[in-house]
C-alpha positions as a Markdown table, in Angstrom:
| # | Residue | x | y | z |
|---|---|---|---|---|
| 1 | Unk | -41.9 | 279.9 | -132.3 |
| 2 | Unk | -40.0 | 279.9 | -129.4 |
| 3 | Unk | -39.8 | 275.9 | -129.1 |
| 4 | Unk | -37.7 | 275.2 | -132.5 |
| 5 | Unk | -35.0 | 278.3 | -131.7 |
| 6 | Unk | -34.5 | 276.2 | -128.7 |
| 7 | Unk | -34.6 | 273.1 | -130.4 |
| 8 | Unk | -32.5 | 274.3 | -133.0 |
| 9 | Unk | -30.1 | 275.2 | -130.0 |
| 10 | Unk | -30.0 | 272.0 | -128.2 |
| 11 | Unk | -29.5 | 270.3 | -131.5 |
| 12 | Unk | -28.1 | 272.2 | -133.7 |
| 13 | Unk | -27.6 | 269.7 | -136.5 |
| 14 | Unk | -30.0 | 269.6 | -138.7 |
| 15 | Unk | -30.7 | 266.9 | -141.4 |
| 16 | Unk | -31.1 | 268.3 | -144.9 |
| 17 | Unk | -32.8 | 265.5 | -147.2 |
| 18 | Unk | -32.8 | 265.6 | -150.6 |
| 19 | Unk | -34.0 | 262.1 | -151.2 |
| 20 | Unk | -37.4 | 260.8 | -149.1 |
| 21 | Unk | -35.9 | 257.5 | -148.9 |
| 22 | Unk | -33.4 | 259.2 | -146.4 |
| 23 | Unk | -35.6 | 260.5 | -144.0 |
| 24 | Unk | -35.9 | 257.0 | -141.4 |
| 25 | Unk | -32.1 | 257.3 | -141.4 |
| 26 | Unk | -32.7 | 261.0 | -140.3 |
| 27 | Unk | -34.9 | 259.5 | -137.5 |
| 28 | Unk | -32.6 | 257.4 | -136.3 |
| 29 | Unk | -30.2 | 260.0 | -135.1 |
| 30 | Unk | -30.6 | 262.7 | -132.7 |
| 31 | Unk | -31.9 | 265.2 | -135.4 |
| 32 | Unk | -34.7 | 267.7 | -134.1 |
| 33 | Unk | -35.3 | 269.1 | -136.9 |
| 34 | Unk | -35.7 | 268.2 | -140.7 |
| 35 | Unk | -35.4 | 270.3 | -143.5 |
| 36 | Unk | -37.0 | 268.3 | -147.0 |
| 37 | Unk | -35.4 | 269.8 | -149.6 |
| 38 | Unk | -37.8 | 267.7 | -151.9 |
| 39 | Unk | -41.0 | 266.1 | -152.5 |
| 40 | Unk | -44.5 | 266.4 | -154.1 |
| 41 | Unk | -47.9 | 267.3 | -153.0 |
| 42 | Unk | -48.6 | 263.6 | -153.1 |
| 43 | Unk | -46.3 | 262.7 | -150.7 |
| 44 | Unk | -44.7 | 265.1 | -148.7 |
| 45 | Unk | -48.1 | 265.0 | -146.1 |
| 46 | Unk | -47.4 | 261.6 | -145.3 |
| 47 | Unk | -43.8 | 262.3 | -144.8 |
| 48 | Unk | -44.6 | 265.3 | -142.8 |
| 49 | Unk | -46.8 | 263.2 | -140.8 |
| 50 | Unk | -44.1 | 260.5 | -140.1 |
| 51 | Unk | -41.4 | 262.7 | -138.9 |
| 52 | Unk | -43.9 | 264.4 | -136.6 |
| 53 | Unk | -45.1 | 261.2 | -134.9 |
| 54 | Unk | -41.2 | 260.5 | -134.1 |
| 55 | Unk | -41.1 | 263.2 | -132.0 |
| 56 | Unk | -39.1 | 265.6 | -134.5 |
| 57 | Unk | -39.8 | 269.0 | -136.6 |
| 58 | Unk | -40.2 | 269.4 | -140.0 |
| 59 | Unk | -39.7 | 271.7 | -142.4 |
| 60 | Unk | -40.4 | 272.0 | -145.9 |
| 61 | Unk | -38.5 | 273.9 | -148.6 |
| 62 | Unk | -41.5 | 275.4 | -150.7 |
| 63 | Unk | -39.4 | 276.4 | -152.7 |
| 64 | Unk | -38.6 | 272.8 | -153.9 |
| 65 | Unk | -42.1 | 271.5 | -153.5 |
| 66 | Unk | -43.9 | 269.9 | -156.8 |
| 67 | Unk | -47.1 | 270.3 | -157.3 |
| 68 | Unk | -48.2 | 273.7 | -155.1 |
| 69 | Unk | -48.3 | 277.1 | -156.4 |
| 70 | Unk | -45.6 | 279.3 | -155.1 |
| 71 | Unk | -47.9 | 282.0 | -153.2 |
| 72 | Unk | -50.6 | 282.8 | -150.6 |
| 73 | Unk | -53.2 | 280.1 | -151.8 |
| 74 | Unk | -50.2 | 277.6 | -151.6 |
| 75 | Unk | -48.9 | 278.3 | -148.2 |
| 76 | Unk | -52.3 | 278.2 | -146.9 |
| 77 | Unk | -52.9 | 274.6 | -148.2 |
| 78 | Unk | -49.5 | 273.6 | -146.9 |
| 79 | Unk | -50.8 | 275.2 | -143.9 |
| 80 | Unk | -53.6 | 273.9 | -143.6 |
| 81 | Unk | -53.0 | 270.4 | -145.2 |
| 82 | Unk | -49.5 | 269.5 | -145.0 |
| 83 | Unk | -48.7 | 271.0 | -141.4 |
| 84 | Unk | -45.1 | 271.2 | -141.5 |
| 85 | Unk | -43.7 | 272.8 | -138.8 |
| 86 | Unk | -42.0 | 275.6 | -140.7 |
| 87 | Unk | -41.0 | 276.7 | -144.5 |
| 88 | Unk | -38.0 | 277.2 | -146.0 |
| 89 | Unk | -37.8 | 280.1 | -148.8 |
| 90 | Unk | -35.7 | 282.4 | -151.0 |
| 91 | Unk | -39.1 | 284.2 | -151.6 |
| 92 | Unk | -40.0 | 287.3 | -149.4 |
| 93 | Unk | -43.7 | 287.2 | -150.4 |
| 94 | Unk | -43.7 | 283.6 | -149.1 |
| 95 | Unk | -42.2 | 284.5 | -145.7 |
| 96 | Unk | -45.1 | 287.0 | -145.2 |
| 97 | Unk | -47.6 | 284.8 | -146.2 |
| 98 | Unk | -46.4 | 282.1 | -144.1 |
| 99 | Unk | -46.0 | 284.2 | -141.3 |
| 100 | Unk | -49.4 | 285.5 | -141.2 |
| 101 | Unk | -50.6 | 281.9 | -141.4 |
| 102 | Unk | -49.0 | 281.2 | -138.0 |
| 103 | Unk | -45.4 | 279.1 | -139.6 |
| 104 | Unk | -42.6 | 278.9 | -138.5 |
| 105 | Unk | -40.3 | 280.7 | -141.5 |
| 106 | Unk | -36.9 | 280.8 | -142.6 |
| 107 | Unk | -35.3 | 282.8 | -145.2 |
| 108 | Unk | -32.9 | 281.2 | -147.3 |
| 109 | Unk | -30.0 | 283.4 | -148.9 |
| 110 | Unk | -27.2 | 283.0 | -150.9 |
| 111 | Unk | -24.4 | 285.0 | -150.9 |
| 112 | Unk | -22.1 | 285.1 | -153.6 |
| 113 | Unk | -20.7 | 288.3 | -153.2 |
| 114 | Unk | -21.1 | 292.0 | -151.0 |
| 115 | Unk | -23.7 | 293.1 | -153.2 |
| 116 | Unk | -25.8 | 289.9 | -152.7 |
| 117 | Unk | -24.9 | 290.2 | -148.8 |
| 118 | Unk | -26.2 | 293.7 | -149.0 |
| 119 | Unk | -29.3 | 293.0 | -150.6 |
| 120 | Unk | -29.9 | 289.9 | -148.3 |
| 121 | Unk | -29.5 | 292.2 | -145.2 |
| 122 | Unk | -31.9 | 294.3 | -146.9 |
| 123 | Unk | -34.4 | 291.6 | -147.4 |
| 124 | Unk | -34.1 | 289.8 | -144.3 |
| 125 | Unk | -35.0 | 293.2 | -142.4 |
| 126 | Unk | -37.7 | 293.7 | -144.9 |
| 127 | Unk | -40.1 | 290.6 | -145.0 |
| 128 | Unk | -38.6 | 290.0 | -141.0 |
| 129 | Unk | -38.4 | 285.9 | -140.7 |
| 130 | Unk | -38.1 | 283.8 | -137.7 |
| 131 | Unk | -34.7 | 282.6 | -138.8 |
| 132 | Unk | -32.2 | 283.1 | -141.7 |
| 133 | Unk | -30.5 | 280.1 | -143.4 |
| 134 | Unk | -27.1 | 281.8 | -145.2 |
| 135 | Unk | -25.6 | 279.6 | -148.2 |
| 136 | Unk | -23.3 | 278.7 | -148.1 |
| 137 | Unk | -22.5 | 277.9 | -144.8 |
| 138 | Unk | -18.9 | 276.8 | -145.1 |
| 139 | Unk | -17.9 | 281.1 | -144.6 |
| 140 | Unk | -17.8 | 282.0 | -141.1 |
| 141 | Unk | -16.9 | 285.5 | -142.4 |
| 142 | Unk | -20.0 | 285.5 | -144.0 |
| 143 | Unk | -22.4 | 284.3 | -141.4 |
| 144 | Unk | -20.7 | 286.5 | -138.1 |
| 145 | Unk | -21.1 | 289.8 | -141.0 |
| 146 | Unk | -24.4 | 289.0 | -141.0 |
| 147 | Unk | -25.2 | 287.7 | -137.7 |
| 148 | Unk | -24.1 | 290.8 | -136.6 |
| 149 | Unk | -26.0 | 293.5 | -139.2 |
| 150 | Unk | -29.9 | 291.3 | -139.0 |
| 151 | Unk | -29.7 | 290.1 | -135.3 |
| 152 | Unk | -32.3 | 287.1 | -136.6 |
| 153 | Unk | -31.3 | 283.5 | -135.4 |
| 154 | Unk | -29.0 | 282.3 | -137.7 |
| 155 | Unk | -29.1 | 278.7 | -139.9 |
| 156 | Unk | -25.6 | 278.0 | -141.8 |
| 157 | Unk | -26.2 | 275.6 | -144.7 |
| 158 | Unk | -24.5 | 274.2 | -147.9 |
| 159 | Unk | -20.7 | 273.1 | -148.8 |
| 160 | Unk | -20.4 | 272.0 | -144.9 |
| 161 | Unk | -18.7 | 268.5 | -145.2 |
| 162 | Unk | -16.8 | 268.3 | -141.5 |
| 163 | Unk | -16.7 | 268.6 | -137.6 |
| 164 | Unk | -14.6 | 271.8 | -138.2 |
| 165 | Unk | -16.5 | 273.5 | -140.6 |
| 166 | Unk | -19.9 | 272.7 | -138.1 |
| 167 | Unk | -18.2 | 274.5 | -135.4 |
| 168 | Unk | -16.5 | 277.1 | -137.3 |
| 169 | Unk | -20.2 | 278.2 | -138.5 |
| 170 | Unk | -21.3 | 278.2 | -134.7 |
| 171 | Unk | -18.4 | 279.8 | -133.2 |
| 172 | Unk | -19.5 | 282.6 | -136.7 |
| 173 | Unk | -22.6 | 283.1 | -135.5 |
| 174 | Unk | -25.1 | 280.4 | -135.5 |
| 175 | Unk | -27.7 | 279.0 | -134.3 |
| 176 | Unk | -27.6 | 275.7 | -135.7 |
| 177 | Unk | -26.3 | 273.8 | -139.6 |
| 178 | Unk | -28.3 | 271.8 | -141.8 |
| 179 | Unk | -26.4 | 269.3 | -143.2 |
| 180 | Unk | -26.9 | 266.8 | -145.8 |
| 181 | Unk | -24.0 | 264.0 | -145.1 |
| 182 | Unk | -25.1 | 261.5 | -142.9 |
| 183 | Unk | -22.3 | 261.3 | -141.2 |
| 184 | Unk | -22.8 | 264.8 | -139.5 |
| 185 | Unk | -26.0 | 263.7 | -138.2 |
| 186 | Unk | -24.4 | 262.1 | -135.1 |
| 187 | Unk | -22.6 | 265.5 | -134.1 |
| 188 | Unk | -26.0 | 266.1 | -131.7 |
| 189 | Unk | -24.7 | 263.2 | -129.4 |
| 190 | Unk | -21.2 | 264.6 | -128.5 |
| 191 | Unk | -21.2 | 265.0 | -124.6 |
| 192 | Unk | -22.0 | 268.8 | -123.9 |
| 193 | Unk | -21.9 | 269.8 | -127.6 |
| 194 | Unk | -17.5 | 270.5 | -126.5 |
| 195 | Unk | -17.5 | 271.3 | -130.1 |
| 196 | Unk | -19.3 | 274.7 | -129.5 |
């Protein structure tokens, strides 16, 4: 577990897809790590399989995966079968049963307001993930308040659409920032990371 929070550190941009046909662009940047934030059962093995022989992580949202039921018997065959190198879910029960499968997990949560903050700080100590992605990401506020109250490794994601806003979320708090524009994906190649 130990490699991707300091993967996720050395790169700390990390390419969101939400289109397959993106993932070789991902590749061709210096992304670590890839959240897929889509497929199916039919496909997402092969894609898993591809980003792993480049040298990079994947990660899958379960959430968002077609075709697999969304519980124990369904992690294990994306365990077992798929081999990503971690999940993404808003489900607690997922996070345990991922965890007790030996994968890498991270707890998505939105937060729209104090009470959902509240219960999110609630849940995050509850089921206890490897890492905590906090929607959306654009709210340094947000992401230090909570950085602070969990202590878990923290992954800033959604609305996040410039250089700024990257570094405001890391100067907030966090570990790293998945990102779905492209153009973000090159911010692992700035000497030093100066933007830290």
């Amino acid at each position: 577990m130990g490699g991707v929070l300091q993967d996720l550190k050395k790169y700390p941009v990390i390419a969101a897809i939400r289109d397959l046909e993106k993932v070789d662009l991902a590749l061709e940047h210096t992304i670590q790590c890839i959240f897929l934030l889509t497929g199916t059962i039919c496909d997402v093995k092969y894609v898993v399989k591809h980003i792993k022989r480049a040298g990079k992580r994947a990660f899958i949202h379960i959430d968002l995966l077609e075709g697999v039921s969304k519980d124990s018997m369904g992690i294990r065959y994306v365990s077992q079968e798929i081999k990503p190198d971690g999940i993404i879910t808003t489900r607690g029960n997922l996070v345990s049963s991922a965890k007790s499968e030996g994968i890498f997990t991270i707890q998505r949560v939105f937060i729209l307001d104090s009470l959902a903050k509240d219960s999110a700080d609630k849940s995050i100590k509850q089921v206890d993930p490897d890492a905590v992605e906090v929607l959306p990401g654009a709210i340094p506020k947000i992401i230090r308040k909570i950085h602070n109250d969990v202590r878990k490794p923290l992954i800033a994601g959604g609305l996040i659409e410039n250089m700024n806003e990257v570094q405001a979320a890391i100067n907030a708090g966090a570990l790293a920032v998945s990102v779905s524009n492209e153009k973000l994906w090159e911010l692992n190649n700035m000497e030093k990371r100066a933007w830290r």
